[in-house]
N, C-alpha and C positions, 0 to 999 in steps of 0.2 A: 624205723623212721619216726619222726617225730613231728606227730600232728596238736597244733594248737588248741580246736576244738576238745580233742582228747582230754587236754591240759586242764582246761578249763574246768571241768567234769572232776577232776582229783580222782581219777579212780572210779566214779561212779560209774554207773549204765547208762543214765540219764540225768540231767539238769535240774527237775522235779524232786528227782530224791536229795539229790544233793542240799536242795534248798530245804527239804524237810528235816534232815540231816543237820543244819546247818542254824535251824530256829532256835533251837533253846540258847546257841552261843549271840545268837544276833537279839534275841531278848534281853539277855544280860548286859551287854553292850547300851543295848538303845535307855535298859535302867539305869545304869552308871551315871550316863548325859544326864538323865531327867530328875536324878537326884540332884544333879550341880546346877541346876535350873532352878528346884524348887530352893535347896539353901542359899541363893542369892536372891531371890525374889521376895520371900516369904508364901502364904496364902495365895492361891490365885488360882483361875477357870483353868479346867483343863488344856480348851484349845487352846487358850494364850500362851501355856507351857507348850504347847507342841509347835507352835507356830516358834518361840525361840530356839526351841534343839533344832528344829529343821533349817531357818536360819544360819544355824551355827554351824551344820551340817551343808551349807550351800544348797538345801530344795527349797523351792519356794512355793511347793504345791502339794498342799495336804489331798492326795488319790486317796482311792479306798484301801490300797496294800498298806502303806506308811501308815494311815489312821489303824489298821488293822493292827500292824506290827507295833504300835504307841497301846492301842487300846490294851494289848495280851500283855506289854510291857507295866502299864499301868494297874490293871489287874493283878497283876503276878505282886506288883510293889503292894498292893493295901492290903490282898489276903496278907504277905507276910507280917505285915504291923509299920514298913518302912515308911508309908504316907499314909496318912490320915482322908480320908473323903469326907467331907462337914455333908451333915442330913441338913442344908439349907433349899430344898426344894426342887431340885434339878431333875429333869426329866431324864436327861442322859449320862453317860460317863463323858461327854465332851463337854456339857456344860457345867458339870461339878465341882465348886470349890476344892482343891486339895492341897495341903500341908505338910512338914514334917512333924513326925510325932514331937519333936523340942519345940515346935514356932507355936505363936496364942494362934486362936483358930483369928482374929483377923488383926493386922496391921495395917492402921492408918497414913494414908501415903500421901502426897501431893498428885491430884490427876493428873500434872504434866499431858503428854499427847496422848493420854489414853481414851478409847473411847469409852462412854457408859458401858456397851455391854463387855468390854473387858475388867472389866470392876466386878470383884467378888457380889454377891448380892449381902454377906456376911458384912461387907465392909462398906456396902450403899447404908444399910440398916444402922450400922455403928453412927455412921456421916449423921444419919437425919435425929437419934435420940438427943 
């Protein structure tokens, strides 16, 4: 017989495994988005790059799992050299300007609707010289 819950499981034993099972493809994934994020954007704070995958993605609510699965995504991108993190002062990896290795670390933009603290601080400091 064929049971749904089973289905869902792929074979595992349990849901848990599966999902642990299931991280390093679902990091890849979530890197993918966040590179086509950052080459359209240029420069910019982390959150604001997560707040558009998630967007693009249909969630509109950065939990602790999402920011967690962003954060291990984003880590995994600067160890390998894929984005750049600017030493502009940031206490966290949510608030830290980041880049591709090809972009200047800041591009001058029109602040359109953005609020100040979605503005790189890279690019407040460019604004005021």
């Amino acid at each position: 017989d064929w049971d749904a819950g089973e289905a869902q499981k792929e074979g595992y034993p349990h849901f848990m495994l599966k999902e642990i099972m299931e991280g390093p493809e679902v990091i890849e994934n979530t890197t993918r988005g966040r590179l086509l994020v950052d080459a359209a954007e240029g420069p910019m704070l982390t959150e604001l790059a997560y707040r558009r995958y998630m967007a693009a993605c249909g969630v509109s609510r950065l939990g602790r799992i999402i920011r967690w699965a962003l954060d291990a995504a984003m880590t995994e991108l600067i160890e390998a050299g894929r984005v750049v993190a600017l030493d502009d002062g940031a206490v966290d990896l949510l608030r830290a300007t980041v880049r591709l290795p090809d972009q200047p670390d800041v591009t001058l933009r029109q602040p359109g609707d953005r609020d100040l603290l979605a503005i790189p601080p890279s690019e407040v400091q460019a604004l005021i010289r």
